[in-house]
N, CA, C and O atoms as a Maestro MAE file, in Angstrom:
{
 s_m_m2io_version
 :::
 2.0.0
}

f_m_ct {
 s_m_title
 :::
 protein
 m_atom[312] {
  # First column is atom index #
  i_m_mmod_type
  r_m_x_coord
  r_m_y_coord
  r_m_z_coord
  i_m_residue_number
  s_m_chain_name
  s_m_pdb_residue_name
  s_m_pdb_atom_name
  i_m_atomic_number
  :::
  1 25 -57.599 -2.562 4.618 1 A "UNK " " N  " 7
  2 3 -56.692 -3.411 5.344 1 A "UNK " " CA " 6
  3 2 -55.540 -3.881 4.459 1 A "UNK " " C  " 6
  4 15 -54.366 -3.987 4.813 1 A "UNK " " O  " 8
  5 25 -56.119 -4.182 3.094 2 A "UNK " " N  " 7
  6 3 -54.612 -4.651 2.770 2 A "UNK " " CA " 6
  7 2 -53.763 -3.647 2.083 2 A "UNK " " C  " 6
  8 15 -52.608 -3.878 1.724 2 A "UNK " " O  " 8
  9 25 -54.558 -2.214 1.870 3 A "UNK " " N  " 7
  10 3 -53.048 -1.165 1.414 3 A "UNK " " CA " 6
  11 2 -52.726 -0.943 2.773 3 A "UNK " " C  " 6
  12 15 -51.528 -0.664 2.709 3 A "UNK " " O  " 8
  13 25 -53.070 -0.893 4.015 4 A "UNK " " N  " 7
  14 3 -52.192 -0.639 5.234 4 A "UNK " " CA " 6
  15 2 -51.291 -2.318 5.035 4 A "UNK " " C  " 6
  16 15 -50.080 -2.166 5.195 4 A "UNK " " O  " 8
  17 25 -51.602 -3.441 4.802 5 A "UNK " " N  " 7
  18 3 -50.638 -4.159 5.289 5 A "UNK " " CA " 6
  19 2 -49.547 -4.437 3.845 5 A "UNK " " C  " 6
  20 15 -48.636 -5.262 3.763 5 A "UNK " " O  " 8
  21 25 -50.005 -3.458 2.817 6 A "UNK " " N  " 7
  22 3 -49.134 -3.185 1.365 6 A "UNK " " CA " 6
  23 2 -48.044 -2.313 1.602 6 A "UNK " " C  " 6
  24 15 -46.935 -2.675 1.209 6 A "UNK " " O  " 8
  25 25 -48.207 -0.923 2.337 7 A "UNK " " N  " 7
  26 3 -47.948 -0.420 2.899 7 A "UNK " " CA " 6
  27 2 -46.557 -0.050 4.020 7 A "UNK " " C  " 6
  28 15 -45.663 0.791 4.111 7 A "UNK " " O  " 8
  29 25 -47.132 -1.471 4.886 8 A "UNK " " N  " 7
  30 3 -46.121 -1.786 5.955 8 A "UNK " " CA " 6
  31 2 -45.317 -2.716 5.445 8 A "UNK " " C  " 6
  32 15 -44.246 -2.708 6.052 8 A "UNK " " O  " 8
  33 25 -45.371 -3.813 4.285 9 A "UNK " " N  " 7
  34 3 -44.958 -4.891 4.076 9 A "UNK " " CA " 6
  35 2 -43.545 -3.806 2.943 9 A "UNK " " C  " 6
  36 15 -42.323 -3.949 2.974 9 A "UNK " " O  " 8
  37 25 -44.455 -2.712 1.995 10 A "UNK " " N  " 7
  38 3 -43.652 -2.065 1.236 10 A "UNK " " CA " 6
  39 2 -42.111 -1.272 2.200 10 A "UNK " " C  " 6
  40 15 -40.951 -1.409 1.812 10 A "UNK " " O  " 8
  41 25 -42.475 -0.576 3.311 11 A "UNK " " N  " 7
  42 3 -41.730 0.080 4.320 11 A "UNK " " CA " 6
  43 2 -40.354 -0.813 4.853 11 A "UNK " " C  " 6
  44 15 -39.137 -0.649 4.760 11 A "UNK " " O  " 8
  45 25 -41.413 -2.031 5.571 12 A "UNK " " N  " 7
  46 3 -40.347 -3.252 5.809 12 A "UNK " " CA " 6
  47 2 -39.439 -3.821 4.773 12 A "UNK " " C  " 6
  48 15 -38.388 -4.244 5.254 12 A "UNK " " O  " 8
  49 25 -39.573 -3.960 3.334 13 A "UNK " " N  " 7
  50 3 -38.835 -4.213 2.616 13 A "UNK " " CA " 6
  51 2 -37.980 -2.983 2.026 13 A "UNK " " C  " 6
  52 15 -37.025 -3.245 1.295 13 A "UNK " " O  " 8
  53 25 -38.302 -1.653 2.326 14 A "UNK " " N  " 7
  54 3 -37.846 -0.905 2.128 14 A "UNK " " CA " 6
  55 2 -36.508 -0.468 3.120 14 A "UNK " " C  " 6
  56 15 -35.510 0.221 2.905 14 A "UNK " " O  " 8
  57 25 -36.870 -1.018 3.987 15 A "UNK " " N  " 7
  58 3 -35.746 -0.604 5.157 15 A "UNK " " CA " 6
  59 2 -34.977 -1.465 4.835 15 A "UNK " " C  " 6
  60 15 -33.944 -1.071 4.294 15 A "UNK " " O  " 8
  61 25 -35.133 -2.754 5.002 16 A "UNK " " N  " 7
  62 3 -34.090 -4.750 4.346 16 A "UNK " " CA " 6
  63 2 -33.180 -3.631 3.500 16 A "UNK " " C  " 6
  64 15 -32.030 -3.309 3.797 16 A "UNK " " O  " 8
  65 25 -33.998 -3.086 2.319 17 A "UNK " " N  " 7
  66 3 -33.242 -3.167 1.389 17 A "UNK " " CA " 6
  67 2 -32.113 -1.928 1.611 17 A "UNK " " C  " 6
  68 15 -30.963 -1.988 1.177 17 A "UNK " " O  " 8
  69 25 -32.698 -0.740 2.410 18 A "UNK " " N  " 7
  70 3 -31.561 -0.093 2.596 18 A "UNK " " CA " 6
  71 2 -30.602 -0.787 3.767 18 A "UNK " " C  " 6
  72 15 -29.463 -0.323 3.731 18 A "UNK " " O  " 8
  73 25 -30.722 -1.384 4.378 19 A "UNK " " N  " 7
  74 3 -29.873 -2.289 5.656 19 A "UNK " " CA " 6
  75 2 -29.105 -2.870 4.699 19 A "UNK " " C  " 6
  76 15 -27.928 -2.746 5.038 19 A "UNK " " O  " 8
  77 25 -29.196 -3.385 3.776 20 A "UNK " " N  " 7
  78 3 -28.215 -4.485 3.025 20 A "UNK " " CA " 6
  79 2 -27.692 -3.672 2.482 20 A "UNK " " C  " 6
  80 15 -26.494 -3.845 2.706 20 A "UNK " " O  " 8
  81 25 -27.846 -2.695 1.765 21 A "UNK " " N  " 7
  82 3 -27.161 -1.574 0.523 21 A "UNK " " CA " 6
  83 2 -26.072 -0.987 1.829 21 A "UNK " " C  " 6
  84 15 -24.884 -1.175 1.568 21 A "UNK " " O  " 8
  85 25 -26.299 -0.444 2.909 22 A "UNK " " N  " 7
  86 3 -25.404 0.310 3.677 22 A "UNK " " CA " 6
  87 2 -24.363 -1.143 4.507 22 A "UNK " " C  " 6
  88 15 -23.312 -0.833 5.068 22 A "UNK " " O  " 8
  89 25 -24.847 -2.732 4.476 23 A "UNK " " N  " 7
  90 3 -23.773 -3.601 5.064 23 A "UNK " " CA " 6
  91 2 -23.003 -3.764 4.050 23 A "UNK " " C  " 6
  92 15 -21.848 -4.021 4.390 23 A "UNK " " O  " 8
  93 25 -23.274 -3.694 2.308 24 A "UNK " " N  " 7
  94 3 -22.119 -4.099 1.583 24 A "UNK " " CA " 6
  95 2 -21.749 -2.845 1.037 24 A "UNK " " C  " 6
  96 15 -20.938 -3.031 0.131 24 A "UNK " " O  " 8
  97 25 -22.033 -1.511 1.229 25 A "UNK " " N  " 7
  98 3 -21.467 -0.045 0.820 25 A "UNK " " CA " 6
  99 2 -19.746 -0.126 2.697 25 A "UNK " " C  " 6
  100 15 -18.580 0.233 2.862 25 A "UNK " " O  " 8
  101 25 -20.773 -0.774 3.443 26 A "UNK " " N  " 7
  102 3 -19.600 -0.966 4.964 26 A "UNK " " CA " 6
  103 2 -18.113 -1.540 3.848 26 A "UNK " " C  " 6
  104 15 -17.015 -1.056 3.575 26 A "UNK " " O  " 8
  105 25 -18.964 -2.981 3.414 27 A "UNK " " N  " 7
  106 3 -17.860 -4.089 3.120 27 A "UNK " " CA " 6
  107 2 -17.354 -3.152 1.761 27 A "UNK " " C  " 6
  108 15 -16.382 -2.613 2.290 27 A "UNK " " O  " 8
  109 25 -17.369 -2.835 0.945 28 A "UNK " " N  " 7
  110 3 -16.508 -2.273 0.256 28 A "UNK " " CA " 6
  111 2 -16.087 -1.082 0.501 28 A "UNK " " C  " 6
  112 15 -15.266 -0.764 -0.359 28 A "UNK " " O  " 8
  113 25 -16.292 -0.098 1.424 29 A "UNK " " N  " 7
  114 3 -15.084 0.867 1.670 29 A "UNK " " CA " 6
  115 2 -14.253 -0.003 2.943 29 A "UNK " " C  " 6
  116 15 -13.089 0.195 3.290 29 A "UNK " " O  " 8
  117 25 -14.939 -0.726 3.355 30 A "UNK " " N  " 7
  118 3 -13.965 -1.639 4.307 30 A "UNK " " CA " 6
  119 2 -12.981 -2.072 3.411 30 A "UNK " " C  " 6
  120 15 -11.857 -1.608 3.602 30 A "UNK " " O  " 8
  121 25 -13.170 -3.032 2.262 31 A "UNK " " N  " 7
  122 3 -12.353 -3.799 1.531 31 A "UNK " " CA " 6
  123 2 -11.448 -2.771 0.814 31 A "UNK " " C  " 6
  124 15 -10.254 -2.999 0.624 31 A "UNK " " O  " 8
  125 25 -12.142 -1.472 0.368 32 A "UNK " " N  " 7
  126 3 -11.307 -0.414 -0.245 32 A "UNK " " CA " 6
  127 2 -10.372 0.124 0.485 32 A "UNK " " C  " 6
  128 15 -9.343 0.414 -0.125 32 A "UNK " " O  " 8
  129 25 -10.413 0.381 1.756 33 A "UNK " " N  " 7
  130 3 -9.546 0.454 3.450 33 A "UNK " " CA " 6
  131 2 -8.152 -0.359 3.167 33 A "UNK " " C  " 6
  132 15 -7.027 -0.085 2.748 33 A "UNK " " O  " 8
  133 25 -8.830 -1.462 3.612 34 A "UNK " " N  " 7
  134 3 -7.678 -2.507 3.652 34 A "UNK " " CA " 6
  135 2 -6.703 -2.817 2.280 34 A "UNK " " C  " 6
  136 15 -5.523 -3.159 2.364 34 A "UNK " " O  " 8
  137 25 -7.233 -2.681 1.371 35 A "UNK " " N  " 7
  138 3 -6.049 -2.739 0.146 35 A "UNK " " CA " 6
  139 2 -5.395 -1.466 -0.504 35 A "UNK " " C  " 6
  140 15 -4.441 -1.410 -1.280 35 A "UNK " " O  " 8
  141 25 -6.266 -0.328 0.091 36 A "UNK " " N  " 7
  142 3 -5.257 0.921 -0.136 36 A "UNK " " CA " 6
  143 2 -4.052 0.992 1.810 36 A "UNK " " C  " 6
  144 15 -2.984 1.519 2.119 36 A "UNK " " O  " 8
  145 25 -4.834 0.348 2.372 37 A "UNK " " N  " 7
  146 3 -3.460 0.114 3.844 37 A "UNK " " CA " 6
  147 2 -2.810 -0.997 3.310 37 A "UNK " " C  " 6
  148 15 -1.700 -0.867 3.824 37 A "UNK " " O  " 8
  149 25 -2.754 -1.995 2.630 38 A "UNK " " N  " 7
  150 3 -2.321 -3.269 1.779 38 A "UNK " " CA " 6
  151 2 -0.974 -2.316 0.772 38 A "UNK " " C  " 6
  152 15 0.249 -2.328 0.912 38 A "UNK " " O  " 8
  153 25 -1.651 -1.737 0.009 39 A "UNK " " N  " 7
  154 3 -0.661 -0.766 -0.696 39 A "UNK " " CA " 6
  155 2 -0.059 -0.258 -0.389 39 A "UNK " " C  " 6
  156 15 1.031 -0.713 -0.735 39 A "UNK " " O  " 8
  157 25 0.097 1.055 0.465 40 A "UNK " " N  " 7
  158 3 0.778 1.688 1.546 40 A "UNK " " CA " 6
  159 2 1.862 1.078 2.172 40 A "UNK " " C  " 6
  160 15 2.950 1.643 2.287 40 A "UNK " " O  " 8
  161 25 1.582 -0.260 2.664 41 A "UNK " " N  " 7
  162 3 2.659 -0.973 2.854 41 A "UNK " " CA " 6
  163 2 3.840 -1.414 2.746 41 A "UNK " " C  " 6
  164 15 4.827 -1.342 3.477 41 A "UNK " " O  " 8
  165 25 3.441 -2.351 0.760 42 A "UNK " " N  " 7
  166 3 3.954 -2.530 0.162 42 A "UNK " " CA " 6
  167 2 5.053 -1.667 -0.399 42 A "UNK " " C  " 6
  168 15 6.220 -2.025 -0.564 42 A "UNK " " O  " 8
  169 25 4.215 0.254 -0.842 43 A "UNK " " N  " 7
  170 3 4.795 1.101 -1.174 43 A "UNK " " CA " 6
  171 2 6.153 1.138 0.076 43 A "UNK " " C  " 6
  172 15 7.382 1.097 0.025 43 A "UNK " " O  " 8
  173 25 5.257 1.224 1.008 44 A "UNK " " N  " 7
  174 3 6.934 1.795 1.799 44 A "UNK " " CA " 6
  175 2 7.970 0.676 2.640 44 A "UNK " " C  " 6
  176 15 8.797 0.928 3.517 44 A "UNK " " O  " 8
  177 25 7.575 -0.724 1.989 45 A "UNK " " N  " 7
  178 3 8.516 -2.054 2.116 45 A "UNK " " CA " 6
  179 2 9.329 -1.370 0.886 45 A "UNK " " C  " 6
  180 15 10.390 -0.822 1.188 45 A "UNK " " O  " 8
  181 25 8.914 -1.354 -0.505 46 A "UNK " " N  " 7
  182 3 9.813 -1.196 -1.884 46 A "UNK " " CA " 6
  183 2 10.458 0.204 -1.388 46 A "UNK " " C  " 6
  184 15 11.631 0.400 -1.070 46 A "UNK " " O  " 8
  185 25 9.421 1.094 -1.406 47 A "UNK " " N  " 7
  186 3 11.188 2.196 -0.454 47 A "UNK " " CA " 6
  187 2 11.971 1.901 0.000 47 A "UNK " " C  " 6
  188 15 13.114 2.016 -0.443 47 A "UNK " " O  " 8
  189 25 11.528 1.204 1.495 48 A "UNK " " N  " 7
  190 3 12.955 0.795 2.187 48 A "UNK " " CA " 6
  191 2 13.782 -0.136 1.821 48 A "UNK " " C  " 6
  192 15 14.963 0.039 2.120 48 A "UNK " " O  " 8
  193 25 13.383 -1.431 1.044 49 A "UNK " " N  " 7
  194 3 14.406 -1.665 0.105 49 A "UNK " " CA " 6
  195 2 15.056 -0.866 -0.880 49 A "UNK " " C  " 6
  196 15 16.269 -1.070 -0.930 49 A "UNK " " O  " 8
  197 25 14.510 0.184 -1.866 50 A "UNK " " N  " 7
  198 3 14.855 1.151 -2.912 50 A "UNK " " CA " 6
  199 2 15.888 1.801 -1.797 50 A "UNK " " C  " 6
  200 15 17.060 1.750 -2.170 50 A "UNK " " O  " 8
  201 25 15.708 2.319 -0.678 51 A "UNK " " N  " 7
  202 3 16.688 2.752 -0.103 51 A "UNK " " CA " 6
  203 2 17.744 2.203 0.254 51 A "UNK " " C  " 6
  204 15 18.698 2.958 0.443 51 A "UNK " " O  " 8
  205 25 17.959 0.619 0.483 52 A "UNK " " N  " 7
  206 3 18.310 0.142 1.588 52 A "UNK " " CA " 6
  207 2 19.848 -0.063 0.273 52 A "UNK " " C  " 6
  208 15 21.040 0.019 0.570 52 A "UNK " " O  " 8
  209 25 19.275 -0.327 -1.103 53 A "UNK " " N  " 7
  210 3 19.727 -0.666 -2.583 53 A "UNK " " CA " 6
  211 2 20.575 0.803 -3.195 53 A "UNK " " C  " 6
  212 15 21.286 0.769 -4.199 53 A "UNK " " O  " 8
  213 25 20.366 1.873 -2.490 54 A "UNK " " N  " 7
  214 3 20.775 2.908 -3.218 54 A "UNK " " CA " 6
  215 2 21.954 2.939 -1.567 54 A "UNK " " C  " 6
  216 15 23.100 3.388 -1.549 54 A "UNK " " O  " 8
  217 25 21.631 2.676 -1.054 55 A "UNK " " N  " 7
  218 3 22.950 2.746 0.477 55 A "UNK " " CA " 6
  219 2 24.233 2.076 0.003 55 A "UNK " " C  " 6
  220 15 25.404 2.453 0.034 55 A "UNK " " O  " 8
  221 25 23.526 0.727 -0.543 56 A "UNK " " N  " 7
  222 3 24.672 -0.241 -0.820 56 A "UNK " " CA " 6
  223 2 25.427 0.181 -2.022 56 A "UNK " " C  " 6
  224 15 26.642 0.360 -2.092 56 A "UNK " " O  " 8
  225 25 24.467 0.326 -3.040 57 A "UNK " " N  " 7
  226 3 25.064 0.984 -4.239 57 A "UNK " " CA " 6
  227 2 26.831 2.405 -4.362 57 A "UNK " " C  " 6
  228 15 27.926 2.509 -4.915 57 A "UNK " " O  " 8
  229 25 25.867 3.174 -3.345 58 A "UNK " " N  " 7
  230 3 26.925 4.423 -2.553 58 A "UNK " " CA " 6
  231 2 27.807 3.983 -1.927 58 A "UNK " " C  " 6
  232 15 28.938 4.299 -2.295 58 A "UNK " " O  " 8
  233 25 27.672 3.143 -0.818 59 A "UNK " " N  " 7
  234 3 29.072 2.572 -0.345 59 A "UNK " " CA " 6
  235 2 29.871 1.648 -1.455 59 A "UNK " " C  " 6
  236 15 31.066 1.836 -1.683 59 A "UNK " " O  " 8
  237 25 28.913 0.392 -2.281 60 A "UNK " " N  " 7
  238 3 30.337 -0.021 -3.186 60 A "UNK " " CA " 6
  239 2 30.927 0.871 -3.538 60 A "UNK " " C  " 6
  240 15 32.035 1.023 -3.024 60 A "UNK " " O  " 8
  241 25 30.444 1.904 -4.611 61 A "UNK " " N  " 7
  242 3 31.052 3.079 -5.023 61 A "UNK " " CA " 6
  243 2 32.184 3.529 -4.502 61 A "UNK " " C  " 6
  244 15 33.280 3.168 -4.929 61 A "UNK " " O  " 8
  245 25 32.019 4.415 -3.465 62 A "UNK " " N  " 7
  246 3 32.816 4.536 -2.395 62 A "UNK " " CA " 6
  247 2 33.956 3.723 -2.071 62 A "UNK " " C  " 6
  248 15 35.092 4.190 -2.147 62 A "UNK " " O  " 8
  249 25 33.779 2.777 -1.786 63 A "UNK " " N  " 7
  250 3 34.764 1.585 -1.684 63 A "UNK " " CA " 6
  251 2 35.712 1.244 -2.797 63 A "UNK " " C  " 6
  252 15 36.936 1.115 -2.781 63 A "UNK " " O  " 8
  253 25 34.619 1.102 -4.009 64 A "UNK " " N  " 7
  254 3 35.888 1.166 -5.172 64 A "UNK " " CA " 6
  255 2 36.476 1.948 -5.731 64 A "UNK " " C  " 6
  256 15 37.244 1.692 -6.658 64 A "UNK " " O  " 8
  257 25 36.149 3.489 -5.116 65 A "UNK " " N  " 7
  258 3 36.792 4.797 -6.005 65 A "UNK " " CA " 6
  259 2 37.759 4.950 -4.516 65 A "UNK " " C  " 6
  260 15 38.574 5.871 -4.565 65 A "UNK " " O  " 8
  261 25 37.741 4.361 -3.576 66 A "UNK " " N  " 7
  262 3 39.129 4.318 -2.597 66 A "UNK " " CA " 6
  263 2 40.079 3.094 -2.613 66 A "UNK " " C  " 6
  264 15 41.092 2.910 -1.939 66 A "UNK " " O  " 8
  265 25 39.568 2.392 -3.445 67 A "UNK " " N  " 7
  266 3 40.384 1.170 -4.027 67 A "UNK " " CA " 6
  267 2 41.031 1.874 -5.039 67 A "UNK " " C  " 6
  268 15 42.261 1.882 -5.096 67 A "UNK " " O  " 8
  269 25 40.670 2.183 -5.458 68 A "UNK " " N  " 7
  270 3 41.042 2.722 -7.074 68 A "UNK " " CA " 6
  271 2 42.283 3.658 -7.113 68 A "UNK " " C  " 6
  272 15 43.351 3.640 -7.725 68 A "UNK " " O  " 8
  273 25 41.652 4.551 -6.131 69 A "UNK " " N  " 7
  274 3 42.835 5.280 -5.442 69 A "UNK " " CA " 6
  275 2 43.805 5.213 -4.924 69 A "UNK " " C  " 6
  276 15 44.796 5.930 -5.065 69 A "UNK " " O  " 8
  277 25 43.626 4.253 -4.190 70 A "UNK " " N  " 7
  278 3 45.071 3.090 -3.309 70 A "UNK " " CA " 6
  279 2 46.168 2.527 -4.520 70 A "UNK " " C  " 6
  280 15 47.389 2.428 -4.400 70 A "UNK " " O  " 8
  281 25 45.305 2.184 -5.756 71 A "UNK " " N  " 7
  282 3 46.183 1.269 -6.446 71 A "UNK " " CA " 6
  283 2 46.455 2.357 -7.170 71 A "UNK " " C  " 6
  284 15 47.668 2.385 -7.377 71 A "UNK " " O  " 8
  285 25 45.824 3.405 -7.726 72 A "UNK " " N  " 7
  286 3 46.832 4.208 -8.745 72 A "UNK " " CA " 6
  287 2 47.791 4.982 -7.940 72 A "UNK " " C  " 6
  288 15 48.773 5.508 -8.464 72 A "UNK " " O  " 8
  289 25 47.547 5.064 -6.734 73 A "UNK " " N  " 7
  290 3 48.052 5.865 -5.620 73 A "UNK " " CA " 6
  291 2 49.946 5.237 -5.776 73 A "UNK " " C  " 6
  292 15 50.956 5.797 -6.201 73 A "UNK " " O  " 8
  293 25 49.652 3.619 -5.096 74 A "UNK " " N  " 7
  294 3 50.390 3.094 -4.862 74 A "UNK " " CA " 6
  295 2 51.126 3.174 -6.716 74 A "UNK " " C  " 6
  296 15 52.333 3.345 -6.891 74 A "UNK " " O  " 8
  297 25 50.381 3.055 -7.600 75 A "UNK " " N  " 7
  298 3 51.277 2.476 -8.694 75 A "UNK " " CA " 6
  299 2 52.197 3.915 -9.263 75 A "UNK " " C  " 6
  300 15 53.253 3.787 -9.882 75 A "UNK " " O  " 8
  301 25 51.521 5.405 -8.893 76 A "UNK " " N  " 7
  302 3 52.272 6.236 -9.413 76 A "UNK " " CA " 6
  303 2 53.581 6.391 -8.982 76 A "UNK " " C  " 6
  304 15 54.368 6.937 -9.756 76 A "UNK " " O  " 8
  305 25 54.201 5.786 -7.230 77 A "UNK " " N  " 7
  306 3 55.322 5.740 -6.740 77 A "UNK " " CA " 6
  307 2 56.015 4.784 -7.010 77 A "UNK " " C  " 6
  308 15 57.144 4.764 -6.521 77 A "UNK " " O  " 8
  309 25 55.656 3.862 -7.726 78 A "UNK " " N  " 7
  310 3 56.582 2.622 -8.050 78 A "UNK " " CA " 6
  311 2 57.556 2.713 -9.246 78 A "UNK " " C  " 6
  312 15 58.288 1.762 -9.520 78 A "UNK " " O  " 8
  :::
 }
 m_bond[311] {
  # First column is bond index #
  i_m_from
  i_m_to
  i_m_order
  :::
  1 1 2 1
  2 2 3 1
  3 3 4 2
  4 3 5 1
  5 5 6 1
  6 6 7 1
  7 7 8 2
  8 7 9 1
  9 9 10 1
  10 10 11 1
  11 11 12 2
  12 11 13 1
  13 13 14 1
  14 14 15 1
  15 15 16 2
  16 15 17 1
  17 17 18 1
  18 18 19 1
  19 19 20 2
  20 19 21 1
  21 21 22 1
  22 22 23 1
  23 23 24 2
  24 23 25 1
  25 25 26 1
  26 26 27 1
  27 27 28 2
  28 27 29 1
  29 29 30 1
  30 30 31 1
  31 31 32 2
  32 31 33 1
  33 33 34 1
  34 34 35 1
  35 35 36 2
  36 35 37 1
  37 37 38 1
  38 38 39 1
  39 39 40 2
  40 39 41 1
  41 41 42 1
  42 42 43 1
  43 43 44 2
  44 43 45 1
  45 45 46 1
  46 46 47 1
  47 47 48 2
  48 47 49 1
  49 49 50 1
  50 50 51 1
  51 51 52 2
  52 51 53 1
  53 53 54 1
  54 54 55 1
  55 55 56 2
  56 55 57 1
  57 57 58 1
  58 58 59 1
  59 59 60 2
  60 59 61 1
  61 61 62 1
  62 62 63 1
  63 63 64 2
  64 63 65 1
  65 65 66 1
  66 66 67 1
  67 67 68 2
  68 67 69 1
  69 69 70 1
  70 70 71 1
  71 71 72 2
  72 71 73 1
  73 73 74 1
  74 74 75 1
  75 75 76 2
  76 75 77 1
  77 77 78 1
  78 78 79 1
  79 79 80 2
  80 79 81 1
  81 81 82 1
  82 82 83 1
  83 83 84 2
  84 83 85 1
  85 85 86 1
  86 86 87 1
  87 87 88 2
  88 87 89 1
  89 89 90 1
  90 90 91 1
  91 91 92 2
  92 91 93 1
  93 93 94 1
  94 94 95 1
  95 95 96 2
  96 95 97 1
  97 97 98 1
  98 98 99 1
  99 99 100 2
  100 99 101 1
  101 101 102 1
  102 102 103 1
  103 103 104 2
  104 103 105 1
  105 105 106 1
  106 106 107 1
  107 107 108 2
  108 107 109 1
  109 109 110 1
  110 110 111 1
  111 111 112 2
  112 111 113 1
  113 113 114 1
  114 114 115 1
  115 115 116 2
  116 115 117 1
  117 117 118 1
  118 118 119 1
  119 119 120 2
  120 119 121 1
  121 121 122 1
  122 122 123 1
  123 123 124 2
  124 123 125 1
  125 125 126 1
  126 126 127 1
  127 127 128 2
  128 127 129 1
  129 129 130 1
  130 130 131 1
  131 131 132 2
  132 131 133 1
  133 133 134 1
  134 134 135 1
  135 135 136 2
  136 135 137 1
  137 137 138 1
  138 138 139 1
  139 139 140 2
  140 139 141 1
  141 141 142 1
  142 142 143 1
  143 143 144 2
  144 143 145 1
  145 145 146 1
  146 146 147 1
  147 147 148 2
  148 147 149 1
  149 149 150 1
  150 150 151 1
  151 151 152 2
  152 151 153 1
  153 153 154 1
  154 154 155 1
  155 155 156 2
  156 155 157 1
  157 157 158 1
  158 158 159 1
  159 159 160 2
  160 159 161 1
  161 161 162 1
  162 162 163 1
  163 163 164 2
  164 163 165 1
  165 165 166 1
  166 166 167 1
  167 167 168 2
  168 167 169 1
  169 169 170 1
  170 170 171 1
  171 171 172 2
  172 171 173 1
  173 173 174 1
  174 174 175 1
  175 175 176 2
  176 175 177 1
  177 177 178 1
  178 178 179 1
  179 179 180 2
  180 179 181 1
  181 181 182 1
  182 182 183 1
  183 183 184 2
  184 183 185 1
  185 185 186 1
  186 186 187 1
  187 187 188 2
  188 187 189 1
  189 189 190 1
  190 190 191 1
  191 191 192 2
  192 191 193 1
  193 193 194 1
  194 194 195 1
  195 195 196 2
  196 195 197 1
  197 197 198 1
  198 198 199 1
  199 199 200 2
  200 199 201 1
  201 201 202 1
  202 202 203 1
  203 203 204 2
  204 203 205 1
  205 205 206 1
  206 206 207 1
  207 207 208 2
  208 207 209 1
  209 209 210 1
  210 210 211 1
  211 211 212 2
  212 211 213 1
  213 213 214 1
  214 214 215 1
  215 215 216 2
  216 215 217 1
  217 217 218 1
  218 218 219 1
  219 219 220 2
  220 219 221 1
  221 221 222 1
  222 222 223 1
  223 223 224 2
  224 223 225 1
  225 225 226 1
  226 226 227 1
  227 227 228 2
  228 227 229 1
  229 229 230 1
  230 230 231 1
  231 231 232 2
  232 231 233 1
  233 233 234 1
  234 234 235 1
  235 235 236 2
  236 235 237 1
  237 237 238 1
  238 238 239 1
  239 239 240 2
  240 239 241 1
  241 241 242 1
  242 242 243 1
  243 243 244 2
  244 243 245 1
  245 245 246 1
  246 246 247 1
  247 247 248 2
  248 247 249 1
  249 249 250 1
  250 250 251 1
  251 251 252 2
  252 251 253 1
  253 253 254 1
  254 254 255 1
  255 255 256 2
  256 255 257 1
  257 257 258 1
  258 258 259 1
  259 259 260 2
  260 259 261 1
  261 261 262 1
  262 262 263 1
  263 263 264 2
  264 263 265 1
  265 265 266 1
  266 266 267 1
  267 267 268 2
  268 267 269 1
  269 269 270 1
  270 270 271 1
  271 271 272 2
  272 271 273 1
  273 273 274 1
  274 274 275 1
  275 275 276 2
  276 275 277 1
  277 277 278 1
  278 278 279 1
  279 279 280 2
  280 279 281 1
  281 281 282 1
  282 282 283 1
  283 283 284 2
  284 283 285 1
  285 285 286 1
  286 286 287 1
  287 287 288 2
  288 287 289 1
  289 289 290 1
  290 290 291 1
  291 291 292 2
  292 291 293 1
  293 293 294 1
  294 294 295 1
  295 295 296 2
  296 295 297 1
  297 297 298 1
  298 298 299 1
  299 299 300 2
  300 299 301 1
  301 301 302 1
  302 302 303 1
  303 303 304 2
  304 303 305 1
  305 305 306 1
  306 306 307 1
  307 307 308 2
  308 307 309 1
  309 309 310 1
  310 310 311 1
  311 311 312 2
  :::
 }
}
């Protein structure tokens, strides 16, 4: 009687213990989930700023090499 209830008591704690190993193996690829989608994010917020920074960059440019132009433009006829 008591290796059957050694037995069942061993089984039952055997299962607990895999039930808990597979709820916090859940919670950390859960938690691993969410901060590589956390990252991802971030990554493509700093792109679209990195982009948004290389737009502006190109148009000042732009703007001042047609400034630039205007005034040497204008100053070679004077």
């Amino acid at each position: 009687m008591k290796l059957k209830f050694f037995k069942i008591h061993f089984l039952f704690l055997n299962f607990m213990a895999g039930a808990v190993l597979r709820y916090h193996t859940h919670d950390i690829v859960k938690t691993l989930e969410e901060t590589a989608f956390q990252k991802l994010l971030q990554w493509l917020s700093d792109k679209k700023v990195q982009d948004f920074v290389n737009i502006q960059q190109t148009n000042l440019l732009d703007y001042v090499g047609i400034v630039q132009s205007q005034i040497g433009f204008k100053h070679r006829h004077f």
